[in-house]
NUNU-384028 format. One record per residue: residue number from 1; chain; y, z negated, x of N, C-alpha, C, O, CB in turn. Coordinates in steps of 0.05 Angstrom, whole numbers, m for minus. Glycine has a CB too. Example, Ala and Ser with C-alpha at 12.3 -4.5 7.8 and 13.67 -1.06 7.14 Angstrom:
! residues 2
PT seq mol   n_c2   n_c3   n_c1  ca_c2  ca_c3  ca_c1   c_c2   c_c3   c_c1   o_c2   o_c3   o_c1  cb_c2  cb_c3  cb_c1
PT   1   A   m114   m156    264    m90   m156    246    m66   m156    264    m66   m169    285    m89   m181    226
PT   2   A    m45   m142    257    m21   m143    273      1   m157    258     23   m161    268    m12   m114    282
END
This chain:
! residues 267
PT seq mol   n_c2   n_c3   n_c1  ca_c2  ca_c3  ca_c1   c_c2   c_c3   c_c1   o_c2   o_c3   o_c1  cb_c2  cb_c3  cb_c1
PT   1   A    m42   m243   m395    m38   m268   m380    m24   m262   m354    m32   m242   m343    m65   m283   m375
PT   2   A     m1   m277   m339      7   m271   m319     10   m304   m307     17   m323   m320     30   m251   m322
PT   3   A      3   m304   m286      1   m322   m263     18   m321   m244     30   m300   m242    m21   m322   m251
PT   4   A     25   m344   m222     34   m329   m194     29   m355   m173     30   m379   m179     73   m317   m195
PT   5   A     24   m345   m152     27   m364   m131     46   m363   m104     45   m343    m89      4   m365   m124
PT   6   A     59   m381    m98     87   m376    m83     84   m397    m50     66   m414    m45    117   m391   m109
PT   7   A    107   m389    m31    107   m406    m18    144   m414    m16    164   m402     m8     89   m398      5
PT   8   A    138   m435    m24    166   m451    m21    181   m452     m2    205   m454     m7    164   m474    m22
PT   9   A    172   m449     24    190   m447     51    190   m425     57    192   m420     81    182   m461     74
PT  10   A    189   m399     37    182   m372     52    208   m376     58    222   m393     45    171   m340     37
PT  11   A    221   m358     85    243   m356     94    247   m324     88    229   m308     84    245   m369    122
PT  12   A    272   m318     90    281   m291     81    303   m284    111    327   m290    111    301   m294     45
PT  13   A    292   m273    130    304   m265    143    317   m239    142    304   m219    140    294   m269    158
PT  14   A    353   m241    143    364   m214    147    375   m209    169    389   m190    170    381   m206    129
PT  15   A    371   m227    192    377   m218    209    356   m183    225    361   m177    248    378   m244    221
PT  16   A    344   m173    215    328   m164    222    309   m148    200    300   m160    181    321   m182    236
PT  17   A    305   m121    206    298   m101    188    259   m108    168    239   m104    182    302    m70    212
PT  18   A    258   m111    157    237   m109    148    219    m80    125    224    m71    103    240   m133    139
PT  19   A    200    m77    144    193    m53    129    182    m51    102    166    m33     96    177    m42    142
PT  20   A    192    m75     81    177    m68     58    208    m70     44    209    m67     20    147    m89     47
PT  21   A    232    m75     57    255    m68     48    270    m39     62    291    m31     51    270    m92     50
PT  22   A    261    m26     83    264     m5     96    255     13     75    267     31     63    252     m5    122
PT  23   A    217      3     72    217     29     46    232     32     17    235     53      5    189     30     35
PT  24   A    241      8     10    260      5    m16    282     22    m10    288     40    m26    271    m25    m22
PT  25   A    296     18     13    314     34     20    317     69     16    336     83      9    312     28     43
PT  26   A    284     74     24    276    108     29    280    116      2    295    133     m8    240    117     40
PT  27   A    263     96    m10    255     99    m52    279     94    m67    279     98    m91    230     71    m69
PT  28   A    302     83    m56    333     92    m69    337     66    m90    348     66   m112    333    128    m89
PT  29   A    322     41    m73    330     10    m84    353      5    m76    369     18    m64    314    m14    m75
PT  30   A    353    m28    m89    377    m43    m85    363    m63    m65    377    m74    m47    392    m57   m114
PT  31   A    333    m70    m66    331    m97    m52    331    m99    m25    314   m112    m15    310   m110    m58
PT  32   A    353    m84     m8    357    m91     14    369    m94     27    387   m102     12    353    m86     23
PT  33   A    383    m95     62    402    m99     72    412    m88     91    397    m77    108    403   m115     75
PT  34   A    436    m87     92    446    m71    118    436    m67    148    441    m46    161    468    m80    124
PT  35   A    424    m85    156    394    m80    177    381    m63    170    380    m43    185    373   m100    180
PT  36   A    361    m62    137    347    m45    128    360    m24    133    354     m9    151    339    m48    107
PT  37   A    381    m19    117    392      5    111    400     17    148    401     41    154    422     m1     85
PT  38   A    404      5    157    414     21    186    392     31    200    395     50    215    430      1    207
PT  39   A    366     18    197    337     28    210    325     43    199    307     56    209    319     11    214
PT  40   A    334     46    169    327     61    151    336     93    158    321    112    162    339     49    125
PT  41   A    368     93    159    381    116    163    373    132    190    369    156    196    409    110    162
PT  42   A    375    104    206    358    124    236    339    133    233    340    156    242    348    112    261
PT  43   A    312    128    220    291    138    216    279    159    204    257    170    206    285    126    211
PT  44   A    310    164    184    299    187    163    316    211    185    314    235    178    314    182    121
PT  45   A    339    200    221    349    219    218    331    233    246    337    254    258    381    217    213
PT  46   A    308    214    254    291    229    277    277    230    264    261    241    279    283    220    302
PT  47   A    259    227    231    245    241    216    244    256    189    226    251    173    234    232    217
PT  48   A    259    271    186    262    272    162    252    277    131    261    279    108    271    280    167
PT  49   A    226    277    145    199    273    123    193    248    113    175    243     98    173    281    134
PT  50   A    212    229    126    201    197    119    208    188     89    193    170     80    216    173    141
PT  51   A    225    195     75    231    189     47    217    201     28    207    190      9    257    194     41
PT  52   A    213    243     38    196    240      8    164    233     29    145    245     18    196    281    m20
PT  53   A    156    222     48    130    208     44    126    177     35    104    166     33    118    211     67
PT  54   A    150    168     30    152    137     21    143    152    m14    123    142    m24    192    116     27
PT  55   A    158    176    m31    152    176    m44    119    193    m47    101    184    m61    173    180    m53
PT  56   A    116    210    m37     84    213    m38     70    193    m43     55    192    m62     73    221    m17
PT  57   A     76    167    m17     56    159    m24     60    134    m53     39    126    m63     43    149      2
PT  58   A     80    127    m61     78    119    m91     58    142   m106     36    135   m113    112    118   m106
PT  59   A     66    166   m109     50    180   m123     25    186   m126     14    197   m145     56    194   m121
PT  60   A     12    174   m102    m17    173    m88    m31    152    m99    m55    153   m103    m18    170    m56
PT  61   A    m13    127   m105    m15     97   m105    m30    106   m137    m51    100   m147     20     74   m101
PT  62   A      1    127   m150    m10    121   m185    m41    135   m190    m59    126   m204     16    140   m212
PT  63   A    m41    161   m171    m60    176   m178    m82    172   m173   m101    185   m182    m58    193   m172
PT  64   A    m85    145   m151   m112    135   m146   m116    115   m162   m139    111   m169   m118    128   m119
PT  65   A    m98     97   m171   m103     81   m190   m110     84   m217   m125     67   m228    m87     70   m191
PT  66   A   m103    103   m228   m111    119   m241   m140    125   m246   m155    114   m262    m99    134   m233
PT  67   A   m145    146   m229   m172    157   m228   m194    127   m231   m212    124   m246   m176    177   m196
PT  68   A   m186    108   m212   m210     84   m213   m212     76   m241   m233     76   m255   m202     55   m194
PT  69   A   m185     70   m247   m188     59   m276   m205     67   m297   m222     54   m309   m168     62   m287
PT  70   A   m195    101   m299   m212    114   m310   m249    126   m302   m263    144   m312   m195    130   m314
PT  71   A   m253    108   m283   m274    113   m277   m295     83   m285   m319     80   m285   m270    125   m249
PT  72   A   m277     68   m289   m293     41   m297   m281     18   m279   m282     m6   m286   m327     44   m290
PT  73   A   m273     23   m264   m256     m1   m251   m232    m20   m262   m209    m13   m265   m245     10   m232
PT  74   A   m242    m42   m265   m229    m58   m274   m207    m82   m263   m188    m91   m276   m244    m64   m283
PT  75   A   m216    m89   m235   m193   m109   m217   m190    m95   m198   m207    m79   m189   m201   m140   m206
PT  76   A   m166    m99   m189   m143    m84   m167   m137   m108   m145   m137   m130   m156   m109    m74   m185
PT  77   A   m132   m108   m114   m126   m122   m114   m107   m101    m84   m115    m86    m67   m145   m146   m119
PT  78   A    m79   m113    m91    m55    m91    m72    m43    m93    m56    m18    m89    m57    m36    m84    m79
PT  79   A    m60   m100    m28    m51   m114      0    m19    m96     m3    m16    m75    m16    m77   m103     36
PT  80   A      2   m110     11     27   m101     24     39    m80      3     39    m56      3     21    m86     54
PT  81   A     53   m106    m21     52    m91    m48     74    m73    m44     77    m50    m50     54   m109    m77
PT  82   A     95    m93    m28    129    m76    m38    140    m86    m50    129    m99    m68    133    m51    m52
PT  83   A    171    m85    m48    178    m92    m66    182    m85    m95    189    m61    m95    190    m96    m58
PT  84   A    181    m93   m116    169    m76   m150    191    m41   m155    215    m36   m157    182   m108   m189
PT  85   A    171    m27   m156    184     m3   m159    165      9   m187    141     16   m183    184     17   m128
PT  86   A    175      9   m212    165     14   m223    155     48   m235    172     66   m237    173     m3   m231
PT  87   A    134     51   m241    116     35   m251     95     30   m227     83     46   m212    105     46   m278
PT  88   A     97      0   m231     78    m12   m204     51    m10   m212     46     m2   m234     83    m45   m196
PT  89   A     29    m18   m194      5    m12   m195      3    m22   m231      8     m4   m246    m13    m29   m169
PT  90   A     m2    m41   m239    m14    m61   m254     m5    m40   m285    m20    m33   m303      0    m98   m249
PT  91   A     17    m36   m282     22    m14   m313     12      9   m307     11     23   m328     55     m5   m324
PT  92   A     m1     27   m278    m11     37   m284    m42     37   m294    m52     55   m308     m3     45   m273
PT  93   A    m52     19   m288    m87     16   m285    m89      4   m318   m105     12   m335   m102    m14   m253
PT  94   A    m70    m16   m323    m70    m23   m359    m60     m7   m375    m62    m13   m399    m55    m45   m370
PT  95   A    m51      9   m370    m49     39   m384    m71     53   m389    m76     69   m407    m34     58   m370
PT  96   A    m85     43   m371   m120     71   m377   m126     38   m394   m126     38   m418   m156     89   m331
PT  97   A   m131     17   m382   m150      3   m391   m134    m32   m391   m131    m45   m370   m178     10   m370
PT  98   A   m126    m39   m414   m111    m64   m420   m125    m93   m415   m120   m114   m427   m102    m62   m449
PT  99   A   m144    m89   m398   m154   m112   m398   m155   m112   m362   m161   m131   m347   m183   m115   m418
PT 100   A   m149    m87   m355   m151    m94   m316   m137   m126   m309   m126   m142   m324   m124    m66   m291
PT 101   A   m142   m126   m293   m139   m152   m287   m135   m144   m244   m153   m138   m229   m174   m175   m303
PT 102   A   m102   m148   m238    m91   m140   m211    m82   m171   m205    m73   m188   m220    m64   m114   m209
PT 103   A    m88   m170   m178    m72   m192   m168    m62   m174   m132    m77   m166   m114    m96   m228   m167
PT 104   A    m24   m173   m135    m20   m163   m108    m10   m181    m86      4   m199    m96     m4   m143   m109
PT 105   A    m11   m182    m61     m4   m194    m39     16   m184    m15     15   m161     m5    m27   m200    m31
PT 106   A     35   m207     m9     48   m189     12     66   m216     17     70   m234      0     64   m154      0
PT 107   A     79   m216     49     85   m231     63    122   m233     61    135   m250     74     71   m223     89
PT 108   A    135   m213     41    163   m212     49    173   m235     28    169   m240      4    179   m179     45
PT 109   A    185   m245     46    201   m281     17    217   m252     m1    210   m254    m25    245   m321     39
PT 110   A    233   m230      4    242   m215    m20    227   m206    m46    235   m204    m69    252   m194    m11
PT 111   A    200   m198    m32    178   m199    m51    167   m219    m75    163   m217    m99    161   m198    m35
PT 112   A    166   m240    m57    163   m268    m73    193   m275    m96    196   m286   m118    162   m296    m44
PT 113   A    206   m264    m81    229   m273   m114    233   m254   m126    252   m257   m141    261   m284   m114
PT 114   A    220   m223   m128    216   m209   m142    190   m198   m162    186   m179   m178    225   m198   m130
PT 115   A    172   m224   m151    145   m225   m154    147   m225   m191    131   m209   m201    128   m256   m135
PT 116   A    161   m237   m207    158   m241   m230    156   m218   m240    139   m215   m257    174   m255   m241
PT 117   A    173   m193   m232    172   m174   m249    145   m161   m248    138   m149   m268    193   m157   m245
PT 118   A    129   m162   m226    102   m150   m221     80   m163   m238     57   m155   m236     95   m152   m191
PT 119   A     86   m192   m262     72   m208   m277     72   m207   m305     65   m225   m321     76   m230   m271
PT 120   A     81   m184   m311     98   m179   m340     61   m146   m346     62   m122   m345    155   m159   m331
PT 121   A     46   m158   m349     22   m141   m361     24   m143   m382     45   m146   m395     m4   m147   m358
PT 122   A     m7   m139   m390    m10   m136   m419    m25   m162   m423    m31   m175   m403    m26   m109   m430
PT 123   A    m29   m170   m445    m36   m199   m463    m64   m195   m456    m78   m215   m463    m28   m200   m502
PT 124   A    m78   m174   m442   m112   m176   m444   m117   m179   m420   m136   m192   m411   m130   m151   m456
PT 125   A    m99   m167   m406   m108   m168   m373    m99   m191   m365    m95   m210   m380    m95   m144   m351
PT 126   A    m92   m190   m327    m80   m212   m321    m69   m193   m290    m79   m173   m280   m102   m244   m320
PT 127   A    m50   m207   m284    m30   m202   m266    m26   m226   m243    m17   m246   m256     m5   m197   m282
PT 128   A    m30   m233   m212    m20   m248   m202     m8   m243   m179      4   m221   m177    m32   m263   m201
PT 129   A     m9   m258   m161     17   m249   m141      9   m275   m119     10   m299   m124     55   m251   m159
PT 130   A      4   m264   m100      1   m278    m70     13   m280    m48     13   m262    m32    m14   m271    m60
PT 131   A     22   m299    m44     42   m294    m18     37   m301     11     41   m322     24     65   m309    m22
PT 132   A     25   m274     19     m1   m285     46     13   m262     59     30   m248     48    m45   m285     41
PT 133   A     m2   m258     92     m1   m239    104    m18   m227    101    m30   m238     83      3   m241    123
PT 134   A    m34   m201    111    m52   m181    104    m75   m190    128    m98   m184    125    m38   m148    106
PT 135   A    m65   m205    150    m78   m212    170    m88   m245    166   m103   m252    184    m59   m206    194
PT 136   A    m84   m260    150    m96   m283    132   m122   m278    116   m128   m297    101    m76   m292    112
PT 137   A   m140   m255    116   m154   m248     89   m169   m275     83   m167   m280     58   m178   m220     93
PT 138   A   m180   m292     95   m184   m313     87   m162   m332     60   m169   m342     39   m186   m324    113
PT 139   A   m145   m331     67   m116   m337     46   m118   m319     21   m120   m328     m2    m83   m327     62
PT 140   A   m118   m293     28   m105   m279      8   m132   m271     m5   m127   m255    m23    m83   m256     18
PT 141   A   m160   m277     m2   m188   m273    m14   m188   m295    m30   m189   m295    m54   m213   m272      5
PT 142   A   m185   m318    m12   m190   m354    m31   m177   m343    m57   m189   m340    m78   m168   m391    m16
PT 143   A   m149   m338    m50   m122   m334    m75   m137   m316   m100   m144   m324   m122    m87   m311    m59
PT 144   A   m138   m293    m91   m148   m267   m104   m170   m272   m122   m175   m257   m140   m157   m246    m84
PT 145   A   m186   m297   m117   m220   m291   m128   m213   m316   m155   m230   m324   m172   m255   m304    m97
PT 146   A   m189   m323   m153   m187   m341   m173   m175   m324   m205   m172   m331   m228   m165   m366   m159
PT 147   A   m171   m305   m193   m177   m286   m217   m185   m260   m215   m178   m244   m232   m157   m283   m232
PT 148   A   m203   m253   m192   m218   m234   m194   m236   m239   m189   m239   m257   m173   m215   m217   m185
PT 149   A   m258   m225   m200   m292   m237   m193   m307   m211   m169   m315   m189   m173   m316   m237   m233
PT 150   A   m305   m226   m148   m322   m212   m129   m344   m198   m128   m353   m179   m115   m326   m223   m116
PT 151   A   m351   m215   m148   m386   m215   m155   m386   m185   m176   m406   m177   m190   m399   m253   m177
PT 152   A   m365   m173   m175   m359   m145   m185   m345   m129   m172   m338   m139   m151   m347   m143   m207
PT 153   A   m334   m104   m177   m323    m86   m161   m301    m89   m166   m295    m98   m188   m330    m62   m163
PT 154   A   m279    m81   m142   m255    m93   m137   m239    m66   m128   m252    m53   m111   m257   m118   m114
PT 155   A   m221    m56   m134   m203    m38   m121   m192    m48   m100   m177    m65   m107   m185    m30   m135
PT 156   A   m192    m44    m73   m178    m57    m54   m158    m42    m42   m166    m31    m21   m193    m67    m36
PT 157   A   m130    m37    m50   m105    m18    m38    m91    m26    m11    m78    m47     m9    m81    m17    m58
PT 158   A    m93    m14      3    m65    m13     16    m56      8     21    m68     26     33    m63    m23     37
PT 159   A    m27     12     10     m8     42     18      5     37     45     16     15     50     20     49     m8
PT 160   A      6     53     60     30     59     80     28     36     89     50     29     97     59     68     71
PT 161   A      2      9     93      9    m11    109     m1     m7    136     13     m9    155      0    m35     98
PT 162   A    m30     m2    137    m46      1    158    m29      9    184    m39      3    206    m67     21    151
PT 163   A     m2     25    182      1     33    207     24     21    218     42     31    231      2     60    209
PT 164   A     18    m15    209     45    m32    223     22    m54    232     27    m77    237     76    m46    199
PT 165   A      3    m45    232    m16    m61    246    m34    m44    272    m35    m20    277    m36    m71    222
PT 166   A    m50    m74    289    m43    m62    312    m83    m49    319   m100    m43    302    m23    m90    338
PT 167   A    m85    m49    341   m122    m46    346   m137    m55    330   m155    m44    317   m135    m59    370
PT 168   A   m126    m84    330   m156    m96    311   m154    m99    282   m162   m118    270   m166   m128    319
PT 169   A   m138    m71    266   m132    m69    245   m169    m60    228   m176    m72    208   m102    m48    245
PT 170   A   m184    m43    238   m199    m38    235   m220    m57    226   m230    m55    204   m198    m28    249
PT 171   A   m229    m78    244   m244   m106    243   m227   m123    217   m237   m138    201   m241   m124    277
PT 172   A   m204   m118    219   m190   m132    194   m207   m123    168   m223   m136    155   m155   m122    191
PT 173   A   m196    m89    163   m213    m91    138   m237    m84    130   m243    m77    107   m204    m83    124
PT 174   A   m249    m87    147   m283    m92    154   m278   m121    138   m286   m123    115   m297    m95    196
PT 175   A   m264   m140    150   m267   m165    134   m264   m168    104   m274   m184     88   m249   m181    145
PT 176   A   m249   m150    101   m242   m141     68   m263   m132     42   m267   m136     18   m224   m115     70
PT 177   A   m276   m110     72   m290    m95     46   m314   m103     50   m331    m89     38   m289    m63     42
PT 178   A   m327   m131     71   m353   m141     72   m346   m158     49   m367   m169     42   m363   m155    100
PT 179   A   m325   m165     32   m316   m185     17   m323   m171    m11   m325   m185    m31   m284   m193     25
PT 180   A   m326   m140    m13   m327   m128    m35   m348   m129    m52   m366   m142    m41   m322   m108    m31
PT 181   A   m358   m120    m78   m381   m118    m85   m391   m105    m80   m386   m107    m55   m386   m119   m102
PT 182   A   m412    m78    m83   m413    m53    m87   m410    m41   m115   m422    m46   m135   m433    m46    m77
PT 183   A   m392    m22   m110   m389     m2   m124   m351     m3   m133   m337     10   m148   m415     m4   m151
PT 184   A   m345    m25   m115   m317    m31    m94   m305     m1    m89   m319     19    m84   m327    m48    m59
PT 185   A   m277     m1    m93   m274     24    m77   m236     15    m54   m215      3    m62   m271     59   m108
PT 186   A   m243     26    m30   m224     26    m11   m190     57    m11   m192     81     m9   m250     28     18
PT 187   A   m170     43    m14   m148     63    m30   m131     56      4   m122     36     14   m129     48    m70
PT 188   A   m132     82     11   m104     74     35    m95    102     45   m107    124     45   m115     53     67
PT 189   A    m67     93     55    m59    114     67    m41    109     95    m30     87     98    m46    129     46
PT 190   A    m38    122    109    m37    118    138    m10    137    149    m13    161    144    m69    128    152
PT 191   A     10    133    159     27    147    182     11    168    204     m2    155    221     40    122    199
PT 192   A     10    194    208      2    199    225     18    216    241     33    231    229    m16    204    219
PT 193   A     17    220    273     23    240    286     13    265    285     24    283    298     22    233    305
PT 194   A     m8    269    271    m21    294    276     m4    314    266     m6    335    279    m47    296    266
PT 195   A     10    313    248     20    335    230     52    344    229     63    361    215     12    326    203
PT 196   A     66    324    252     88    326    258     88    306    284     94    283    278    106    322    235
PT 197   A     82    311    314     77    296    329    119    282    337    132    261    331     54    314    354
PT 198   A    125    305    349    144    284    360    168    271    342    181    251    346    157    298    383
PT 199   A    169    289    323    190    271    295    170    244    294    183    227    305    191    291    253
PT 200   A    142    233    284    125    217    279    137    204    307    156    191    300     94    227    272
PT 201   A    134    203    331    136    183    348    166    173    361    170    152    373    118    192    367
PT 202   A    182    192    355    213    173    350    213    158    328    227    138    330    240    190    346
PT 203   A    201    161    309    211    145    291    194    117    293    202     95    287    212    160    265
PT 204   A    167    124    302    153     97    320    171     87    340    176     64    345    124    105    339
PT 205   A    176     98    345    197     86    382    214     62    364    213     38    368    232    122    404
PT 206   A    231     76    340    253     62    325    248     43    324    258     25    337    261     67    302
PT 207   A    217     38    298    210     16    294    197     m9    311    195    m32    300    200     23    280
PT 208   A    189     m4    336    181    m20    353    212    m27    366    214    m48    378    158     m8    372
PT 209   A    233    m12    364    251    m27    382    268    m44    366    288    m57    373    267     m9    399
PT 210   A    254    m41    336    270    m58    316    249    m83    320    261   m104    312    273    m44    280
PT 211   A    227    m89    328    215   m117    331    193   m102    310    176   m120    306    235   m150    321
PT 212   A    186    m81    294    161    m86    277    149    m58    293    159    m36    300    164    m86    236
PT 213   A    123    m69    295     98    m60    305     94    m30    298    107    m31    277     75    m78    295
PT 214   A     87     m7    299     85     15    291     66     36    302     73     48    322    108     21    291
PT 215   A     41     40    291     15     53    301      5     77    291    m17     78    280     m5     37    298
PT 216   A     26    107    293     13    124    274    m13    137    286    m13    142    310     33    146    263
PT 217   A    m31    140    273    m61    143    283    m76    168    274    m79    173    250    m79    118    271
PT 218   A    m87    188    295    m97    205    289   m117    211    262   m120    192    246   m106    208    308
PT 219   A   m125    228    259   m153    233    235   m179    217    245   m194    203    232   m164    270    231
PT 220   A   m180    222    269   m210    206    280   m215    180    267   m231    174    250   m210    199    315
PT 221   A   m192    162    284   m193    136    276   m179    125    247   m183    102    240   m181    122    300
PT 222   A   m162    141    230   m157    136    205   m188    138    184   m193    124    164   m134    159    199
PT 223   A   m202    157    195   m226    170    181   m250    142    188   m271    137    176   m234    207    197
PT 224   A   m239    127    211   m260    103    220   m251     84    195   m271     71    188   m255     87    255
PT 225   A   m238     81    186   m227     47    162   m250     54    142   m262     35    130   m183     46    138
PT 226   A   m261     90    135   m284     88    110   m301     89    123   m318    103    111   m288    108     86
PT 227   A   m315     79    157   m344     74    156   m360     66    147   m355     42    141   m352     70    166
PT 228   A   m383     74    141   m404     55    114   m395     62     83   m411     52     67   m397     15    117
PT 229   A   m374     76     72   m368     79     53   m365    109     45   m362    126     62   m350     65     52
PT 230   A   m369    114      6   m372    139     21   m343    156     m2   m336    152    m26   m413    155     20
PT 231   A   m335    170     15   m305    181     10   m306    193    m17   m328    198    m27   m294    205     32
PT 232   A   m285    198    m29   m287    209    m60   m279    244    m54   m272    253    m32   m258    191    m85
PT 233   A   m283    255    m73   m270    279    m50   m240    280    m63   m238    271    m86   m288    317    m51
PT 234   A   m218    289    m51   m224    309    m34   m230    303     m5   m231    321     12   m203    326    m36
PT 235   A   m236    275      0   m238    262     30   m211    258     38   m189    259     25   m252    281     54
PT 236   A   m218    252     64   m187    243     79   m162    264     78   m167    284     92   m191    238    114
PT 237   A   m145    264     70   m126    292     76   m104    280     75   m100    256     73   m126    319     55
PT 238   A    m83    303     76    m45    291     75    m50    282     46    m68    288     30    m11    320     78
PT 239   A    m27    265     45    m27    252     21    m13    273    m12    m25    276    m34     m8    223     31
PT 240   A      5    281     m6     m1    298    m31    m12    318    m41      0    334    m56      9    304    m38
PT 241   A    m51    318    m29    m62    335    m29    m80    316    m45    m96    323    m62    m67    350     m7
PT 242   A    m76    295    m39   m100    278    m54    m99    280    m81    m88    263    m95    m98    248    m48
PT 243   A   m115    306    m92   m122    303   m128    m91    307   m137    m79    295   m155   m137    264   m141
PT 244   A    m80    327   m122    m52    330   m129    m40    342   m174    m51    357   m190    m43    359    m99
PT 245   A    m15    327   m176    m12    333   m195     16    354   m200     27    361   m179    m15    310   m206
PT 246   A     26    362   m221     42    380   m216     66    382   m185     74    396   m167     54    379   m242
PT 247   A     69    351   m200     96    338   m179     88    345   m156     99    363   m144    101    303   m178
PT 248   A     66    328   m145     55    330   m118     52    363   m104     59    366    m80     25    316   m120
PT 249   A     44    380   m116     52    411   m118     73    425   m106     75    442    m88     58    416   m142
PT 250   A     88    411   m121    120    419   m123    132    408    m95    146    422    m80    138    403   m152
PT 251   A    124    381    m90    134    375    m68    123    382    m42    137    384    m21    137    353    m70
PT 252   A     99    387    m42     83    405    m28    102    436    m13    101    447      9     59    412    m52
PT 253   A    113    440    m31    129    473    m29    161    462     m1    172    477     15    149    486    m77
PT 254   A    165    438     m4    178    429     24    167    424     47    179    426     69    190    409     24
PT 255   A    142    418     42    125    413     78    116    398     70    123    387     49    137    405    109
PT 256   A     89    387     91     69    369     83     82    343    103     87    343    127     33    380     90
PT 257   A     84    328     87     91    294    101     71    283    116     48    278    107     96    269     78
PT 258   A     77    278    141     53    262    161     37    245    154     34    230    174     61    248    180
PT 259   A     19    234    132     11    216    122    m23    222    107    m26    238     89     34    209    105
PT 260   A    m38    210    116    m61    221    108    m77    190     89    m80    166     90    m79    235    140
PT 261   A    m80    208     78    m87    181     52   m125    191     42   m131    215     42    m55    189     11
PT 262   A   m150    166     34   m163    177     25   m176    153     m3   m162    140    m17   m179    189     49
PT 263   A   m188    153     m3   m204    130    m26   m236    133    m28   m250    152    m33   m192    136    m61
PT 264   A   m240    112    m22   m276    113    m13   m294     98    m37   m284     88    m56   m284     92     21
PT 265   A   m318     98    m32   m334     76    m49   m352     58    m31   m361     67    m10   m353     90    m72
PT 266   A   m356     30    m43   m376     19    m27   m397     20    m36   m402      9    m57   m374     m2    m20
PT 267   A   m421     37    m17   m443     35    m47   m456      4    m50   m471     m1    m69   m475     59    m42
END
C-alpha cells in the first residue's frame, strides 16, 4: 500500500542553498542547484571528508535499518528523509520483512515532488510521506500515527539532521521518543568537531553564512539525545564503525569522517 500527504503551497526556493539538496549534491545527484552546488563545492573544499561522510552515513542508515528489522521491528518512521537516493530506507527494512510499514518526513518542496518515488513498497507493507518540519513533531506525529501504531515500537531515524538544529534540539527529541512505545528504538547520527576540529568548523562557518544553522557537537552532548535509553553496542562511535560492513572497512582505510552515529532502545 502506498499513501502520501503533501502541502500545496510548499514553495521551492532556489534562491538559496538547502541542505537536503547540498547533500544530493555530495551523493553525486541531479536534484539540485547551482546555489547547492556552489555551497556544496566550498564545503567539500574546507572539508574534505564531507562527501564520503554524506556517504557513510547512507551506509549507517542501511545498516541500522537493517539490524532493527531483523530484530523484530516493524514501523520506521525517517525524520529529514532527503531527497530519494536509492535504496532508501523502506526497500531496505521490506527486504528483511515485507510487511514494515515506514512513513518519512521532511520540509524541502524538492522532496515533496520527489516524494512518489519513496511510495513504490511492497503490496504488504505501507509507505507514506509527510511534509512537516522536524520542529512541528506535533504535525509530523498526528501524520505518522495514521499509519503507524504507537501503541507499538517504532524506529525513529534521523541521519545527519540533528546538527542543523539549534540548543533546544535535545528537548525536541525528548518530545519524540516520550511519543514512542517501549521497545522503540532511536537511529541518529551527528556532525562532530571532535575528530577533525578546524576542517569541521569552516565548514560550519560556510553553512551559517549561507543562512542554514549549523551545530557540530561534541561526544558529551551527542551521547545526551540517548538519555533514558539504552545504546545497542557498539554505543556511540564514528559512523563507519557502527557494526561496520566490508564497505565501511574499506572506507575506513581513508580516515575516519567526523560524524558519530549511535542507535538506542527505549525500554
Amino acid at each position: 500500500m502506498t499513501t502520501g500527504r503533501d502541502a500545496a503551497t510548499a514553495h521551492l526556493d532556489t534562491s538559496r542553498p538547502h541542505p537536503a539538496r547540498v547533500y544530493d549534491w555530495w551523493l553525486g545527484g541531479k536534484d539540485n542547484y547551482p546555489v547547492d552546488e556552489e555551497l556544496g563545492r566550498k564545503i567539500l573544499a574546507a572539508d574534505p571528508t564531507v562527501r564520503r561522510g554524506a556517504r557513510a552515513n547512507r551506509r549507517f542508515m542501511h545498516r541500522a535499518t537493517r539490524t532493527l528489522a531483523q530484530a523484530g521491528v516493524r514501523q520506521f518512521l525517517d525524520i529529514g528523509t532527503g531527497i530519494p537516493t536509492e535504496p532508501n530506507l523502506h526497500q531496505v527494512a521490506q527486504q528483511v520483512v515485507a510487511e514494515a510499514r515506514v512513513v518519512y518526513a521532511d520540509n524541502d518542496p524538492i522532496v515533496l515532488r520527489h516524494a512518489q518515488a519513496l511510495l513504490h513498497g511492497t503490496e504488504e507493507g505501507s509507505t507514506d510521506y509527510v511534509h512537516a518540519d522536524v520542529r512541528d513533531p506535533d504535525v509530523i506525529l498526528a501524520h505518522a500515527a495514521e499509519s503507524l501504531d504507537f501503541g507499538k515500537p517504532v524506529a525513529l531515524s534521523l541521519i545527519a539532521l540533528t546538527h542543523y538544529l539549534d540548543d533546544e534540539v535535545h528537548g525536541l527529541l525528548a518530545r519524540y521518543t516520550e511519543a514512542l512505545a517501549p521497545g522503540s528504538h532511536l537511529v541518529l547520527s551527528q556532525v562532530t568537531s571532535d575528530l577533525n576540529r578546524e576542517s569541521v568548523e569552516r565548514a560550519a562557518g560556510l553553512f551559517q553564512q549561507s543562512g542554514t544553522p549549523f551545530f557540530p557537537r561534541p561526544l558529551a552532548e551527542f551521547s545526551r539525545f540517548f538519555d533514558g535509553l539504552e545504546l545497542l553496542g557498539p554505543g556511540v562511535i564514528p559512523v563507519s564503525g557502527w557494526r561496520p560492513e566490508p564497505e565501511d572497512v574499506a572506507a575506513q582505510a581513508e580516515g575516519i569522517v567526523p560524524v558519530y552515529a549511535g542507535v538506542a532502545r527505549k525500554p
